[in-house]
C-alpha beads as a LAMMPS data file, in Angstrom:
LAMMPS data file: protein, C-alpha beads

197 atoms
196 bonds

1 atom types
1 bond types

-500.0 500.0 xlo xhi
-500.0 500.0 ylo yhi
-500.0 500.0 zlo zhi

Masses

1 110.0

Atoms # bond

1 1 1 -243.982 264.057 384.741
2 1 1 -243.606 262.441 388.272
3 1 1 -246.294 259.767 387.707
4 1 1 -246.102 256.767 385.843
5 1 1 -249.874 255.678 386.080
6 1 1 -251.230 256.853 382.270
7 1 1 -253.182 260.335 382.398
8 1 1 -256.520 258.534 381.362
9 1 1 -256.257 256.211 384.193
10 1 1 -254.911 259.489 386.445
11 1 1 -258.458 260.814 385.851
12 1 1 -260.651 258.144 385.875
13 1 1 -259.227 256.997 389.386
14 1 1 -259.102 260.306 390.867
15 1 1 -259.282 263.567 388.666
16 1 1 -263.050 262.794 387.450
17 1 1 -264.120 260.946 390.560
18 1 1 -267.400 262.398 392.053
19 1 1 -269.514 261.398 394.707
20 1 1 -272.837 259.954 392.350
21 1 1 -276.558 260.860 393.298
22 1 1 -278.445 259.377 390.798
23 1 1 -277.768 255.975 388.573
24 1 1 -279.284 254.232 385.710
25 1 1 -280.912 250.765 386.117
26 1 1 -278.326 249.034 384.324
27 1 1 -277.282 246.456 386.380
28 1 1 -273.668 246.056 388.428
29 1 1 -273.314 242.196 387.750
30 1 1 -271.977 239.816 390.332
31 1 1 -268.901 239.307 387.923
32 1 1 -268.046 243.170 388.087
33 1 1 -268.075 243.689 391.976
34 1 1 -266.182 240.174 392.213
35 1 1 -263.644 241.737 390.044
36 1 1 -263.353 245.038 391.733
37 1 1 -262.995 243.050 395.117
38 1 1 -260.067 240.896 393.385
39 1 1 -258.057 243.943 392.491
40 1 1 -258.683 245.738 395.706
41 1 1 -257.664 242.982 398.023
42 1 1 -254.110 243.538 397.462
43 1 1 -254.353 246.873 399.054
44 1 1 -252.135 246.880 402.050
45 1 1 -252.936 246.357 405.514
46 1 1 -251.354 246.731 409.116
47 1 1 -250.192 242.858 409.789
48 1 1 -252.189 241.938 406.413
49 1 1 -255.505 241.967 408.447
50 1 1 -257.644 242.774 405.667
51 1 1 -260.970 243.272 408.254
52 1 1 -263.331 245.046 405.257
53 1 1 -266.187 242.769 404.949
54 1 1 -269.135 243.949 402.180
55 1 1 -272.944 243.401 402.511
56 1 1 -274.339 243.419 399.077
57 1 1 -278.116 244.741 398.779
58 1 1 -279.730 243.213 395.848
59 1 1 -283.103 242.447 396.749
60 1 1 -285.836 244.768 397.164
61 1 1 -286.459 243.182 400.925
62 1 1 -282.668 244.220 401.973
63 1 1 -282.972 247.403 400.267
64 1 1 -285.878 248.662 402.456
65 1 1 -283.934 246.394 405.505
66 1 1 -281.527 249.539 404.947
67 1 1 -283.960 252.585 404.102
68 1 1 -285.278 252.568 407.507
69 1 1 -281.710 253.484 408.885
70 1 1 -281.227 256.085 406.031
71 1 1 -280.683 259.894 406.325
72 1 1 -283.763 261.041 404.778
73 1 1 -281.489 263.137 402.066
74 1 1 -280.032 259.804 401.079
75 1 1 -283.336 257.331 400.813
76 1 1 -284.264 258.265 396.956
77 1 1 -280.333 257.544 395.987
78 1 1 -280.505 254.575 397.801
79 1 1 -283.893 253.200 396.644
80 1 1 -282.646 253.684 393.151
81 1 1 -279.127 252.673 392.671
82 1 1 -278.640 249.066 390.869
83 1 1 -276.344 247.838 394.047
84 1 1 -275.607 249.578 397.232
85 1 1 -272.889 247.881 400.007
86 1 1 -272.701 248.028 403.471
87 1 1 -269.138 248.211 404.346
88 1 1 -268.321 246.969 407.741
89 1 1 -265.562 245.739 409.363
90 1 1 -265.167 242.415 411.243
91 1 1 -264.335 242.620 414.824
92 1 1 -262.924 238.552 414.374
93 1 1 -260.547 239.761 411.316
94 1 1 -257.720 238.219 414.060
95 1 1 -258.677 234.967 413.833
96 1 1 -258.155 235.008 410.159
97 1 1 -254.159 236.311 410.913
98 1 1 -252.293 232.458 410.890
99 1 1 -253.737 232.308 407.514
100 1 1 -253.288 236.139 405.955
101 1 1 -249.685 236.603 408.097
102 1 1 -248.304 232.949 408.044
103 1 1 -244.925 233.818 409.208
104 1 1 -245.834 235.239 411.975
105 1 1 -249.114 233.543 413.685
106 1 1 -248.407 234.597 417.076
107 1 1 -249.634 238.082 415.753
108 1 1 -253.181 237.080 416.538
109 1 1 -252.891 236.227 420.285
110 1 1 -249.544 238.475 421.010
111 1 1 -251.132 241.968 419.934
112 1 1 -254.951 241.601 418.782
113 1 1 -256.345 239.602 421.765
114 1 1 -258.006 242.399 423.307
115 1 1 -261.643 243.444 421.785
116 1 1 -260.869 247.562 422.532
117 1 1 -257.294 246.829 420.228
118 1 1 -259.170 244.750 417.280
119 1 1 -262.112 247.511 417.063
120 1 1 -259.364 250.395 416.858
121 1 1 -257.152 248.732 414.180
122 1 1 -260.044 247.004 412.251
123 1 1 -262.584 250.117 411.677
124 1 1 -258.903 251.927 411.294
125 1 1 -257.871 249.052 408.332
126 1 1 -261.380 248.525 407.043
127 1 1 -261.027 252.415 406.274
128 1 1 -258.472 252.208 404.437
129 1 1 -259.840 249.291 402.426
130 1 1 -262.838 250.921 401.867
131 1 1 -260.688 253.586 399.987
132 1 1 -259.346 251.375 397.608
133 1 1 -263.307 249.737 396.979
134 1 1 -264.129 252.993 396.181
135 1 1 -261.304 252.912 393.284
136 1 1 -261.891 249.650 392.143
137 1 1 -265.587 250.866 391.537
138 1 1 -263.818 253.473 389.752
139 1 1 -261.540 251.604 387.834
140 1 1 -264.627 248.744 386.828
141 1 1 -265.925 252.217 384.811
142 1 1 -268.742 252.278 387.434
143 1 1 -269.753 255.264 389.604
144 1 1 -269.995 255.409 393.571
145 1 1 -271.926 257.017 395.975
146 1 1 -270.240 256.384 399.475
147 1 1 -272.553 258.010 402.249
148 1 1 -272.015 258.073 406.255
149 1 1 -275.904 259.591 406.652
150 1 1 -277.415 256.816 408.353
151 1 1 -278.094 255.602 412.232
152 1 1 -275.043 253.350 412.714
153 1 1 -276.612 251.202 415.395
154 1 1 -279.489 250.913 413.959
155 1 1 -277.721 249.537 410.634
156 1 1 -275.724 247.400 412.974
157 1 1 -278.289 245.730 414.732
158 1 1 -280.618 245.389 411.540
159 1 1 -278.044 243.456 409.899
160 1 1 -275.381 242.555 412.377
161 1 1 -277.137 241.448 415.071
162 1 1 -274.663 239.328 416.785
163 1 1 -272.205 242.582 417.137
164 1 1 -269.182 240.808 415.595
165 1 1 -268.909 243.190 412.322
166 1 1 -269.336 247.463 412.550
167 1 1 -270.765 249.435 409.607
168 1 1 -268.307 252.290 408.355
169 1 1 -270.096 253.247 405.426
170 1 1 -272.683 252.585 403.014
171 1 1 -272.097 252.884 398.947
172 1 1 -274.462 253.000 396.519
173 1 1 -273.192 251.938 392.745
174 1 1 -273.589 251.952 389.292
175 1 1 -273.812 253.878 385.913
176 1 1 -273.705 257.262 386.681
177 1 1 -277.813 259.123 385.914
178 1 1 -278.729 262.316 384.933
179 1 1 -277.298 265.293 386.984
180 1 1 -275.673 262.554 389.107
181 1 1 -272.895 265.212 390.050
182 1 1 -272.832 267.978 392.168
183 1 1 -270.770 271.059 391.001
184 1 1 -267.134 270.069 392.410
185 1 1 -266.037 271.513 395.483
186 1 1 -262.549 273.774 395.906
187 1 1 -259.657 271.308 397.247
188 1 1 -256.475 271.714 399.044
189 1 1 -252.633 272.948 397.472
190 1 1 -250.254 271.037 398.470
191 1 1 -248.490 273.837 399.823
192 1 1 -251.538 273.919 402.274
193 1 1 -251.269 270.644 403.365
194 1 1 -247.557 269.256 403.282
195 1 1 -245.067 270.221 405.963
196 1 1 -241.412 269.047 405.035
197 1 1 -239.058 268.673 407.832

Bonds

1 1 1 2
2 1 2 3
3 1 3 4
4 1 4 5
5 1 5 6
6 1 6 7
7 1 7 8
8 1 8 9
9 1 9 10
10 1 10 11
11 1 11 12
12 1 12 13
13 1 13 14
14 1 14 15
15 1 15 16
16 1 16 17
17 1 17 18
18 1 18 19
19 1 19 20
20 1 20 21
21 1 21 22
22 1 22 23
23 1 23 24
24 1 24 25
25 1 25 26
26 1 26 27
27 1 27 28
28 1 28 29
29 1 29 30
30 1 30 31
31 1 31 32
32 1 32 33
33 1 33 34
34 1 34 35
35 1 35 36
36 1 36 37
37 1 37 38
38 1 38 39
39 1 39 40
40 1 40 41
41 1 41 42
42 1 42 43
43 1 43 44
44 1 44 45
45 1 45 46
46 1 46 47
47 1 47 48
48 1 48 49
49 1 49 50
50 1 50 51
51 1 51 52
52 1 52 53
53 1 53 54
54 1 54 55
55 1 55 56
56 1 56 57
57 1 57 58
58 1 58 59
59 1 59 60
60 1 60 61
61 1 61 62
62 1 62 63
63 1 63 64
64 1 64 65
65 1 65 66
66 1 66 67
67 1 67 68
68 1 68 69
69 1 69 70
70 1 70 71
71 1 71 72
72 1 72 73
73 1 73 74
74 1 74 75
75 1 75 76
76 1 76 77
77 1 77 78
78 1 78 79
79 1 79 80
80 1 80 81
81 1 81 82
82 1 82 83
83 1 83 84
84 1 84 85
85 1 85 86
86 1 86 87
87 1 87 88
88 1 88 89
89 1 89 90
90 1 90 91
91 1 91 92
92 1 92 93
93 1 93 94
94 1 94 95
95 1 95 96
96 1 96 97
97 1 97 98
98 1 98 99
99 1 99 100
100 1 100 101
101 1 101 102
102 1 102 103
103 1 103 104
104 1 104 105
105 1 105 106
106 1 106 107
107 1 107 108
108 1 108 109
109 1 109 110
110 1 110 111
111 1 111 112
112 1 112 113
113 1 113 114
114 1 114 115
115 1 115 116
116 1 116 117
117 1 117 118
118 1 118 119
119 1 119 120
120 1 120 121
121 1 121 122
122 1 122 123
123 1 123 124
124 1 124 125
125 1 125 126
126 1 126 127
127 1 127 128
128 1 128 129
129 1 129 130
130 1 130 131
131 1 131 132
132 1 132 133
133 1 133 134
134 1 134 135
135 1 135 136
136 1 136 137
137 1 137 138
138 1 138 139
139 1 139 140
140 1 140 141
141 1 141 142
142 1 142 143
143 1 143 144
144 1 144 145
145 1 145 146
146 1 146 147
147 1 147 148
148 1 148 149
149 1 149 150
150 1 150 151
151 1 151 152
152 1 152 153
153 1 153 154
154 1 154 155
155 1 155 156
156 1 156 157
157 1 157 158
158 1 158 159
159 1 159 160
160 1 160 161
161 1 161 162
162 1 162 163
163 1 163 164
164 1 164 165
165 1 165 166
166 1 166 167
167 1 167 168
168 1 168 169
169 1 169 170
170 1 170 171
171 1 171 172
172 1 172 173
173 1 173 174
174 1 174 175
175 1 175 176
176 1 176 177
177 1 177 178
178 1 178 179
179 1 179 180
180 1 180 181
181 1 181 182
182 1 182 183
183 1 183 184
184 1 184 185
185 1 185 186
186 1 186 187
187 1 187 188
188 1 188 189
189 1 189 190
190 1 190 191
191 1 191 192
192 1 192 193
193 1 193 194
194 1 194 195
195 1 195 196
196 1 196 197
């Protein structure tokens, strides 16, 4: 075989992944998303920028914050998952760059001084980070629900009001409820989607 990563961990990461609609009300703990963050930071960046920043909605109050800026397909899910996260991505992630790309500081002046150039590489980055979250949920046994059905500027402005972080997505998490998957969809062969040169 022409992975090393065990079979069980094959599937849990990807092969049983599904998009969850409904959750139990057992809690997701401080401890777990802390340790789903810690394995997901060392995803790679572009020039280490690491611009994901996460919202965590544990209060009732935030929770309806959010509902107001909901698809209306995706308020019950959201209402009744144990955590949901606001993803976003931090339009300042440069001026964290002398610290996460020490050998090269100039990096934050030299090629992310202009606003237009930190919003295309951070919601481009943040992306990608919010890829691995979605694995590290995964790999923490939990189930997510990522969802892009929501008014984004509404979102923003409810709960980034000073414009300096973006919302990609929003996630809802937790144990898996009943009929929390949809039937799963047909995917791509690689034959359909690789081109070799």
């Amino acid at each position: 075989m022409a992975l090393v990563l065990d079979p069980a961990a094959q599937d849990l990461l990807f092969r049983e992944a599904r998009t969850a609609n409904t959750f139990t009300d057992e809690p997701v703990t401080e401890e777990q998303i802390q340790a789903v963050y810690d394995l997901i930071k060392y995803g790679p960046t572009a020039f280490n920028q690491s611009p994901l920043r996460l919202t965590l909605l544990r209060s009732p109050e935030s929770r309806e914050r959010l509902l107001a800026h909901m698809a209306e397909d995706n308020v019950p899910k959201t209402r009744t998952a144990p955590l949901t996260a606001i993803l976003s991505y931090d339009l300042d992630f440069h001026e964290r760059l002398p610290q996460l790309f020490p050998h090269a500081p100039h990096i934050k002046d030299a090629v992310f001084s202009e606003e237009t150039t930190r919003e295309t590489a951070g919601a481009l980055n943040a992306t990608l980070q919010a890829g691995y979250f979605i694995l590290g949920v995964r790999a923490a046994g939990l189930a997510a629900g990522p969802m892009t059905g929501f008014d984004p500027e509404g979102v923003n402005k409810e709960f980034f009001g000073d414009g300096r972080q973006k919302v990609l997505m929003v996630v809802n998490i937790g144990k898996p409820g009943p009929d929390a998957f949809a039937a799963r969809s047909p995917r791509l062969d690689y034959e359909d989607v690789a081109t070799v040169l």
